[in-house]
N, C-alpha and C positions, 0 to 999 in steps of 0.2 A: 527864897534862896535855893530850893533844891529845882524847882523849874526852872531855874536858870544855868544852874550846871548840867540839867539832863539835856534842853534842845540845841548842843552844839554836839553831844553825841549820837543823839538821831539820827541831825542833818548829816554829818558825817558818814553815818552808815547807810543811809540810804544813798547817797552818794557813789560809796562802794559801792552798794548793790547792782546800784544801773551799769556801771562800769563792766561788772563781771558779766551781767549779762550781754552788754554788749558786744564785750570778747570772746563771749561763747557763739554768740549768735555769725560774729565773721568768721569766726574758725569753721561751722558749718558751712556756712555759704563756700567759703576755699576748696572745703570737701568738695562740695559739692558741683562745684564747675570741674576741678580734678580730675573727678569721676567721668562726667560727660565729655572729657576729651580721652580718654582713655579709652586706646583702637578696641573694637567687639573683638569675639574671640569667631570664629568659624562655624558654619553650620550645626556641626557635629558637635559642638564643644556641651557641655551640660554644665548646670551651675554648680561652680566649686564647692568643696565641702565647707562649711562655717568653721570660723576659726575656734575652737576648743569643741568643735562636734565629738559626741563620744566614739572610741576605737572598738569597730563592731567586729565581732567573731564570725568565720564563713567556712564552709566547705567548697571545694574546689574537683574541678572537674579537669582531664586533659582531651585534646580531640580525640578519637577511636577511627578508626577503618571498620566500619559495619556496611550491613544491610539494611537500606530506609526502604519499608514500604508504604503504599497508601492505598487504599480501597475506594476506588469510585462506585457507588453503588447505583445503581440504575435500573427500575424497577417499569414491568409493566408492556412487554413486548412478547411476542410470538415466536418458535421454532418455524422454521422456513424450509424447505424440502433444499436442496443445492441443487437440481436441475429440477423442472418442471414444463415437460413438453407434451404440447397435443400431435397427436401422430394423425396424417391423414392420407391419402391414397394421391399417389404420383399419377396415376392415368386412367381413365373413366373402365366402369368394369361391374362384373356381380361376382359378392363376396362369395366363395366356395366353401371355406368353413371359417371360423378363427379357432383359437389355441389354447388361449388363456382369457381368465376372467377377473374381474376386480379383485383385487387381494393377493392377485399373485406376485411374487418374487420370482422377476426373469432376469436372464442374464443376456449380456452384449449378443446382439445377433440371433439371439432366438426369434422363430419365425412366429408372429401374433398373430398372422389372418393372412389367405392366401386368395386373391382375386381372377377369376375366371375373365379370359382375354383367346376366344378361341382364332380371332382373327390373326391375332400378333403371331403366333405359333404356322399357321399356311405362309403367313407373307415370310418369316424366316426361312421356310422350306424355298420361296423360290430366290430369296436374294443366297442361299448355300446352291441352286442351281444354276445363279448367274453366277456366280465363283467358278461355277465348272465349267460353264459355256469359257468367258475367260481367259481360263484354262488351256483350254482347249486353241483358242485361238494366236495365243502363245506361241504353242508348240509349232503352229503351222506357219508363225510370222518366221519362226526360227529355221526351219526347216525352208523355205523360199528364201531366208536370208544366205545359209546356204547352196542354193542352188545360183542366186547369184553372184558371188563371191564364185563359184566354179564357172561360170558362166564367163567372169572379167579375166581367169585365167587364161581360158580357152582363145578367148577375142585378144588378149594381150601377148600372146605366145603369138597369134599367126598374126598380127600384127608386123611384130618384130622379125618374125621371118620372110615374112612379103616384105618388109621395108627393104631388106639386104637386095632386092630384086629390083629395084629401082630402074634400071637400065632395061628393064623387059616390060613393066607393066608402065601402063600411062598415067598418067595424073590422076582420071576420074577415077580410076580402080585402085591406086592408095587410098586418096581419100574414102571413098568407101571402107575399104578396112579400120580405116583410121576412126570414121564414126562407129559404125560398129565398134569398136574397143571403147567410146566416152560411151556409148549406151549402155555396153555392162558394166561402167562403174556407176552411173546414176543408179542402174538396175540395185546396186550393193547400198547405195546412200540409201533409198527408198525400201530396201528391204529393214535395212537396222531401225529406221525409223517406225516402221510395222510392228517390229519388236518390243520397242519405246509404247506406240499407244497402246499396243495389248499390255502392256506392263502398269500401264497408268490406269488402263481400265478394270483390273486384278486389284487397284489399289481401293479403288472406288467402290466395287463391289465388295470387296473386304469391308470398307467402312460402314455401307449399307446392312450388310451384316450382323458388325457389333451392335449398330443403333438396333436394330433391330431386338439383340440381349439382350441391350441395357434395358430396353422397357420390359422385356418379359423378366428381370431381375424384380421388377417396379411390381410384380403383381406379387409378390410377396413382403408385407411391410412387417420389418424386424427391428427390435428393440435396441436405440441410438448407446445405452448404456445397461450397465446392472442395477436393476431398481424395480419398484414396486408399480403395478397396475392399478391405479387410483381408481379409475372408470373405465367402461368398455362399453362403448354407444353406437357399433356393428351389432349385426344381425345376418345369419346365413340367409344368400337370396337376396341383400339388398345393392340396392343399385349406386355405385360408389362415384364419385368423381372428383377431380383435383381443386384442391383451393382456392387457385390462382383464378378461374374465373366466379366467385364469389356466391359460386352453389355449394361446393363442396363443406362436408362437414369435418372433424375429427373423427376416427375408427375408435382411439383409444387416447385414454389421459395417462400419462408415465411419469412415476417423480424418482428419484434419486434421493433416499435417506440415508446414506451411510459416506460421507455425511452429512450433519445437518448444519442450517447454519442460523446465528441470529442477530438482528440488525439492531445493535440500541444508540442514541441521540447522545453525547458527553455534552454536557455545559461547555461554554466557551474560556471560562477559565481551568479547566481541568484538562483541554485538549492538550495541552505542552505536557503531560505526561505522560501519555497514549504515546505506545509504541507498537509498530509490528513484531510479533514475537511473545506478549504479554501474556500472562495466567492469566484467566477468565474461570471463574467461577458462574454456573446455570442452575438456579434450579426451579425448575417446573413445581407451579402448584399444586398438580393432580396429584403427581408423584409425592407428596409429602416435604416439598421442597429438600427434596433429595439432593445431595451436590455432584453435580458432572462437570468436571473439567474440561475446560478448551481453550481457545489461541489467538489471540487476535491478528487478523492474517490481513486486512487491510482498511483501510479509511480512506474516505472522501479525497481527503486531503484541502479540505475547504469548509471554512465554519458557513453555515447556511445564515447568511442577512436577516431574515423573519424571525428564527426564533433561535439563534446564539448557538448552535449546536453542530456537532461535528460527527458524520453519520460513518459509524464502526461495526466489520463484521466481526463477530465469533465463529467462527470454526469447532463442530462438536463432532469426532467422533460417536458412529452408530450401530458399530457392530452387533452388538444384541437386539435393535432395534428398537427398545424403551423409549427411545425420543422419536416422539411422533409430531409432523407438521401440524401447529393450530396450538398447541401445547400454550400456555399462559408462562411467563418464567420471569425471574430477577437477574437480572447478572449484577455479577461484580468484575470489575477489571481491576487486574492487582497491578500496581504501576509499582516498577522493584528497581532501586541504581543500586549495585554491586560493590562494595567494598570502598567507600567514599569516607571523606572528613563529617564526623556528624557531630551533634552535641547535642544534650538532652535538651525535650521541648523548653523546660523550666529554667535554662541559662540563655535562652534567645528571648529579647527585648524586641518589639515593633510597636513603633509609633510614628502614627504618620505615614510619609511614604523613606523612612527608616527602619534600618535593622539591626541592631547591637548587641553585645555583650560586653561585661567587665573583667578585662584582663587584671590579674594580682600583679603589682610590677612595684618594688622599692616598698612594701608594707602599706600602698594603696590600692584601690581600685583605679583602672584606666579603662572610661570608657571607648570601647574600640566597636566601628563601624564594620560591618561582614554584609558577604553576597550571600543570599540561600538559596538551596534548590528545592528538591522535593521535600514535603515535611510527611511522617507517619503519622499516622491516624490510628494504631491500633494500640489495645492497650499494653500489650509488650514490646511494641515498637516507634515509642512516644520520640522521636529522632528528630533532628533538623537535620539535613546536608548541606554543609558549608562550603561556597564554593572557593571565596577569600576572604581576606582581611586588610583591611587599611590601618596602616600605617602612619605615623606622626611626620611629618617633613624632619631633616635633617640640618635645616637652620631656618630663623623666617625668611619668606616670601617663598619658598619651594612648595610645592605642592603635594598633597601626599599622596602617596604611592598602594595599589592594590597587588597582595600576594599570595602565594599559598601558604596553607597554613604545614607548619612543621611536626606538629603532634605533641610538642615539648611545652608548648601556654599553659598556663595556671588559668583557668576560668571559675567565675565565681557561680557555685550551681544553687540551686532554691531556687527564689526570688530577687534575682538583681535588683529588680525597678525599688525597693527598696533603701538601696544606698546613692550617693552621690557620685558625682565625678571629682577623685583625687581624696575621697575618706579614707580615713586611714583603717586598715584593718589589720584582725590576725588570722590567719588559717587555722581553725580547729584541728584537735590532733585524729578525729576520723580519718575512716579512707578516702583516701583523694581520689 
């Protein structure tokens, strides 16, 4: 009797049972195509907060106008002299004395060594001789120019007075006079032109002249700047000759330390911060890595294909002369932007080839997509520079928009990556 009252309420609730499950089980599936037709959201978008997520407490940051610096350090280069020149003898000769000796400190145009040329000095005495012959020849072209010029007077006055005579004298004897008068003007053409080559020939001789100085300048080699005498590889009495045909040696080695300069390689991602103009930081290891400031005064201007690098001078002041060429040394290049949008390293997010932060907007987080520029590297000056910000469209299908930033954002500072996109938060009563 009671098995027979119990298996109609079994069957019955098993019955139920498949039933609900089966309601449940299409209700999932409805989600679940739903879902998969529901458009994605945008690259940028991040996954929503969950619904009952707890409402996190945050400190907030606004952008500032600072200074972002950063420190490329680059180690392992040499000081370099800024001029370095071998000095050798313009025209063949025996040295008569020199002046200075390794070590010394000379100045623009100081005479270092002076070369005996007794030929060059006779041969000026006779091209200042041919000046005077010349001269001389001048005065006499001028003076015959002179005389016929009087000469075309004389012929052209009794010309015109025998002409009036016409009626007495015959034909052949005007004509006569008549030549006579074109011979003293040729005589005047042919004088001034006397005048002309003696003048051309004063010019030539003059030239010969100079040439002549210019090489007896040559027998004194003087120092192209102010700087130091590295080497000195003359000797009184020896026998000098010019470069150019491929005996000649250097007199003296010369460098220019003041100042100095040093060449170091940036990585190829660091080059976009190099600028002309830049602190530079040197310090030589002799020196106790002592710091000398200097300048970065110019680049390549081209990353080198072999090994990524972008080749930059420093500019060192050397007035006391402490920096000496060969020197071992570190540099630093301070790469500095001026008075920029920044925000602390700890509220800039990167991931990927993304870069964000969480704007506070309506009591949530918004995460918001930013351009950056330089980041600092020091530990007082832990900075991002921000260049913009993107913006939400302003209904769909627009696109959203890059701007600058206003200074007035609430940014979420710590650790953003933390929170989600659209959690709800509160602002802690700290300072913002």
């Amino acid at each position: 009797m009671k098995f027979t009252e119990w298996q109609p309420l079994c069957v019955g609730g098993i019955r139920r049972f498949l039933f609900c499950l089966g309601l449940s089980a299409g209700v999932a599936f409805v989600g679940l195509t739903s879902g998969c037709d529901r458009p994605s959201g945008s690259p940028s978008d991040q996954t929503a907060a969950p619904a009952g997520a707890a409402t996190a407490q945050v400190k907030v940051v606004k952008p500032e106008k600072k200074d972002v610096r950063r420190l490329i350090e680059r180690p392992g280069f040499n000081i370099e002299a800024y001029e370095h020149t071998p000095l050798y003898a313009k025209i063949a000769g025996y040295v008569q004395k020199w002046n200075f000796d390794m070590g010394a400190h000379v100045r623009e145009n100081d005479v270092l060594a002076e070369i005996n040329i007794p030929e060059l000095e006779v041969e000026l005495e006779q091209k200042e001789a041919a000046i005077e012959q010349v001269t001389s020849e001048i005065q006499q072209a001028k003076a015959a120019n002179q005389r016929a010029e009087a000469e075309l007077k004389r012929a052209e006055s009794q010309y015109v007075r025998l002409d009036k005579l016409s009626g007495v004298l015959d034909k052949d004897q005007r004509d006569e006079y008549l030549l006579g008068f074109e011979a003293a003007q040729a005589g005047v053409v042919k004088a001034k032109a006397d005048v002309n080559v003696a003048g051309a020939k004063l010019k030539v001789a003059k030239a010969d002249r100079d040439h002549v100085k210019a090489l007896l300048q040559y027998t004194k080699v003087r120092a192209p700047y102010d700087g130091v005498i590295t080497r000195r590889i003359v000797h009184k009495g020896d026998f000098v000759q010019p470069a150019g045909n491929g005996k000649g040696e250097a007199l003296f080695i010369m460098e220019k330390v003041d100042p100095v300069r040093v060449f170091v390689y940036v990585q190829e991602l660091e080059t976009v911060w190099v600028r002309d103009g830049d602190t530079a930081i040197v310090r030589p290891q002799s020196l106790q890595w002592q710091p000398f400031k200097g300048t970065v005064t110019r680049t390549s201007g081209s990353v080198d294909p072999e090994n990524r690098t972008l080749r930059t001078e420093i500019d060192l002041p050397n007035a006391d002369g402490k920096l000496v060429p060969g020197m071992y040394v570190k540099a630093t290049i301070v790469a500095e932007h001026k008075k920029v949008w920044t925000l602390p390293a700890t509220a800039v997010v990167t991931k990927g080839e993304q870069t964000f932060c969480l704007r506070v907007e309506n009591g949530k987080a918004v995460r918001t997509l930013i351009q950056v520029g330089l980041r600092g590297n020091e530990p007082d000056n832990e900075l991002v520079e921000v260049l913009k910000k993107q913006t939400n469209p302003a209904k769909a299908g627009d696109e959203a928009r890059w701007e600058d930033l206003s200074g007035e954002e609430m940014i979420v500072a710590g650790d953003p990556s933390s929170l989600t996109d659209g959690q709800a938060i509160t602002v802690s009563a700290g300072k913002k």
